[in-house]
N, C-alpha and C positions, 0 to 999 in steps of 0.2 A: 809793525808786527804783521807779518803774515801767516795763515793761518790753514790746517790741514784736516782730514776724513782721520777722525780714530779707527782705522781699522773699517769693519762690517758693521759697526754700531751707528751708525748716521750721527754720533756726535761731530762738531767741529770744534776742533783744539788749537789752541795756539803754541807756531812753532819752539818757543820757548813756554817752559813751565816752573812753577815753583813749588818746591819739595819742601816740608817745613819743620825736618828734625832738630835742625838748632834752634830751631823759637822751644821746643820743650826739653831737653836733654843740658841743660849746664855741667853737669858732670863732666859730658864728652865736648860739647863745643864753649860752656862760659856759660855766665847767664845772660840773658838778654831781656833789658828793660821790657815789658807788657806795651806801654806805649810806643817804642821805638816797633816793635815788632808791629803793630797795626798800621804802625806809616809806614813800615818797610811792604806789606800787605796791601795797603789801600796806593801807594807808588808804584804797584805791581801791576793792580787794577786799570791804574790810568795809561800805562803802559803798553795794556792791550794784553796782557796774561791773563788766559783763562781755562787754567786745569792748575788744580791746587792736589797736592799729594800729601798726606799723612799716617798717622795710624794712633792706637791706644800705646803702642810703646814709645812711642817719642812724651815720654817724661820719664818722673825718677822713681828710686827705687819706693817711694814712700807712695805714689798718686799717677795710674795709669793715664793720658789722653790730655797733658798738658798743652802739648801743640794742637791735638783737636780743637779745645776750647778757646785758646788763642786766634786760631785761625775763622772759627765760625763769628767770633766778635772783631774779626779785623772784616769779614767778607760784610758781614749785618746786612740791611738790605740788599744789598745788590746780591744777593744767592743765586736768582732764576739769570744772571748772566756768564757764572762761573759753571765749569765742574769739578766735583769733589771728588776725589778716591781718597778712601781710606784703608785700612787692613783688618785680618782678623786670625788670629792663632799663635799671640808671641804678647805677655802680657809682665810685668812687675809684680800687678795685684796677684796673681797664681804661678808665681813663681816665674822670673822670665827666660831661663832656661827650656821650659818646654813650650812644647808642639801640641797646642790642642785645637786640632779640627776636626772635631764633630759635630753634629748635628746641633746638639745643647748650646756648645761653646759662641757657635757661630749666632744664634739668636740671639744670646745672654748681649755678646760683642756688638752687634747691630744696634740695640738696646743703647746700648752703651752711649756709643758712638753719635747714634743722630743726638741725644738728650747732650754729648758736647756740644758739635756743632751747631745744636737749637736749627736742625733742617729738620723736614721728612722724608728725606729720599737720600740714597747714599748713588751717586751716576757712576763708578765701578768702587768693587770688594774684590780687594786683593789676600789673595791666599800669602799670608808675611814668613817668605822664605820655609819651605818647610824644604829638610832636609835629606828624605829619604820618601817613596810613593806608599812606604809601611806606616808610613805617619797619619797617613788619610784615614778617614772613618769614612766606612760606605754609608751611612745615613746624612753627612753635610751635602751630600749633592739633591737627598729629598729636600734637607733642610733652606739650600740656596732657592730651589725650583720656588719654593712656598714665600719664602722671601721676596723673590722676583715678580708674584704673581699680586702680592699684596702692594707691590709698589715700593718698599723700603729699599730695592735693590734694584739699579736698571740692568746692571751689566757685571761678569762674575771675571777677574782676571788673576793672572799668578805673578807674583812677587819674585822671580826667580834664585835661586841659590847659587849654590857652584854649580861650575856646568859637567865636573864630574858624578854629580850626585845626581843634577835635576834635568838634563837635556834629553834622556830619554822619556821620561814625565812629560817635560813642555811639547817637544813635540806630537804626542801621542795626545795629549787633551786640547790640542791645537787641531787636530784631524780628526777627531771625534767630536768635535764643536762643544766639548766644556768651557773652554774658555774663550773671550772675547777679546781679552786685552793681554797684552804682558809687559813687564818692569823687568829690564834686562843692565845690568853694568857693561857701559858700553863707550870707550874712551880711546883716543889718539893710544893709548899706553896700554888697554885691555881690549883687543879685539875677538877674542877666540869665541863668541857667541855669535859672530858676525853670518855664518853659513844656515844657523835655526833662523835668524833675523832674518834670511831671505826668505827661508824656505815657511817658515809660520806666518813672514806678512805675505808672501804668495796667496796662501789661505786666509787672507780675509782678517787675523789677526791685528789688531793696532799694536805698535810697537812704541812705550812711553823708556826711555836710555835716560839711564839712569849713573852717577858716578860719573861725569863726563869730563867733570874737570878733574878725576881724579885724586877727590879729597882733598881740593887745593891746591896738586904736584901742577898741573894744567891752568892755573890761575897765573903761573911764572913769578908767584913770588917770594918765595922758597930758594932758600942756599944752602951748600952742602953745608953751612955750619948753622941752617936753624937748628933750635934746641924744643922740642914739641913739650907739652906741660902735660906730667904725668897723667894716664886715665883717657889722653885723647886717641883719634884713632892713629895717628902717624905717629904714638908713640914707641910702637912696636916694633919698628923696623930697624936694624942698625944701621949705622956709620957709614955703611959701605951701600948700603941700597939705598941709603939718601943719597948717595953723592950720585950710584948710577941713575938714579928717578932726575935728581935737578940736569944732570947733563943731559938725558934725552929729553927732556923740556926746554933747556937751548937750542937743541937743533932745530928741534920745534920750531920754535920762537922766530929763528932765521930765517926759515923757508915758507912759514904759512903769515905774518905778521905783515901786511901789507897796508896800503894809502887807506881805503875801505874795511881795513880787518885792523884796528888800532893797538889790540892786546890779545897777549895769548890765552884770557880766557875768553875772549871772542874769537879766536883761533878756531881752539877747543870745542866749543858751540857750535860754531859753523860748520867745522869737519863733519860731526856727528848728523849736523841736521842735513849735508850731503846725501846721506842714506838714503833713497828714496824710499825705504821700506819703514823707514823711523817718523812715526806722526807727532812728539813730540819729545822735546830735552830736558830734564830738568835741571833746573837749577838751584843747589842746597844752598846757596848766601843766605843769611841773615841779613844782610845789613844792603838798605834801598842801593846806596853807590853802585857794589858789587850786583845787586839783583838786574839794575837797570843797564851796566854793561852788558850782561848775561844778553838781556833781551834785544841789545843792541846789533846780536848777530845774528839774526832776523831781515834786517835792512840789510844786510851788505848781500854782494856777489857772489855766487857760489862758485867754488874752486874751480878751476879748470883741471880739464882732463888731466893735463900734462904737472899742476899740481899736485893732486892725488897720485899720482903714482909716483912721483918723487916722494910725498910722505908715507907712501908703503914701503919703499927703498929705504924710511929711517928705520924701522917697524921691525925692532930687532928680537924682542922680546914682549910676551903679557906679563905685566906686572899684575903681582895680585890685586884683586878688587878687595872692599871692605867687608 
């Protein structure tokens, strides 16, 4: 595993990361054993991963911060060698439909949060997708300052949304120095955020890409006759944008899939962490097999020139993100 500068934050990240909405969300991805999930976590560890990504929404409709508490008892001691991100403004317990970033919310959420994890310090707090700049309360940025100052918060970053709604937001508190970090969907098959990703990690920006294997379209194991189980996220899509998602994941597959790149969700990985402006990739797997591929493209080669631009040549369309 090798290992990058988050941005202007003097942390150091590893190029892969692990994102942990299927350890709390059964609804959307299954349920997953509590123990399976700590050895898929503590196999993550030894692995050389360290930047752990969450929030209080990753559970169900009944109990906010599923995957927080999962994840703080899979990290247990070893804490002062990871970093955490978690979020704040997108919750179950108060409705999870809305948007609340204020001042209050944001304390209440911090609260929250470290008491899952069983930490004291959150190393970034992501604003979780909001989807309009009408949605901000001018007092959560007193409220971050105070946070910051007492130590619960090292570093304040944005969750990004669509990029018709939130690219003028990202870049704008990218160049007023609100933010530190950003979470952007960023994949072989979603590239249209690719131009703020230069220009926000120019400024000092960390860039954590996120969706990379695209929901699993990018994992290559997917055919146009999977059948998705109602409730998940691919299950929305028809017939016909399956079959176009798996066919440009074949072409995929053909052109980047090499001696040193074994599968195309190390493809996928690799591509993404080509970016020089992207400090790390996350990887949503549950399950150790899948996490430890993910990390495996880390070790390999990075693409050559003349790679990359044949895979912009596939680069026919953005599919939508999640």
């Amino acid at each position: 595993m090798k290992y990058r500068d988050l941005g202007r934050t003097g942390l150091k990240v590893s190029e892969v990361s692990l994102g942990t909405w299927a350890f709390g969300s059964p609804s959307i991805y299954g349920s997953v054993d509590e123990s399976d999930a700590h050895r898929a976590i503590r196999g993550a560890l030894d692995a050389g991963i360290t930047f752990f990504d969450t929030a209080p929404l990753y559970g169900t409709k009944n109990a906010d911060g599923i995957a927080e508490q999962v994840l703080g008892a899979g990290i247990g001691a070893d804490r002062d060698k990871v970093c955490i991100a978690t979020k704040f403004g997108r919750y179950h317990s108060r409705v999870h439909t809305n948007e609340l970033f204020d001042g209050e919310t944001v304390i209440w959420s911090v609260e929250q949060s470290l008491n899952r994890l069983g930490t004291d310090r959150l190393d970034v707090l992501f604003f979780h997708s909001p989807t309009h700049p009408d949605k901000i309360k001018d007092d959560v940025w007193t409220a971050l300052e105070n946070l910051k100052r007492s130590g619960k918060i090292r570093f304040v970053g944005l969750s990004c949304g669509f990029i018709a709604d939130t690219a003028d937001m990202t870049t704008t508190w990218a160049t007023d120095g609100r933010i530190d970090v950003a979470q952007i969907a960023y994949s072989l098959m979603n590239r249209e955020w690719e131009p703020i990703i230069a220009e926000i990690g120019t400024k000092g920006v960390g860039i954590v890409a996120r969706e990379s294997l695209a929901n699993g379209f990018l994992a290559g194991v997917f055919t146009k006759d999977t059948i998705f189980p109602d409730g998940s996220l691919n299950a929305r899509y028809p017939r016909e944008e399956i079959s176009e998602r798996v066919e440009t994941v074949d072409n995929y597959k053909a052109l980047l899939v090499r001696k040193d790149v074994t599968s195309m969700a190390q493809a996928a990985m690799r591509w993404a962490i080509d970016n020089p402006h992207v400090s790390t990739v996350l990887s949503g797997s549950r399950k150790l097999g899948e996490i430890l591929e993910c990390a495996g493209a880390s070790d390999s080669a990075s693409y050559t020139d003349d790679e990359l631009v044949a895979a912009r040549r596939l680069h026919v369309k953005d599919f939508s993100p999640a």
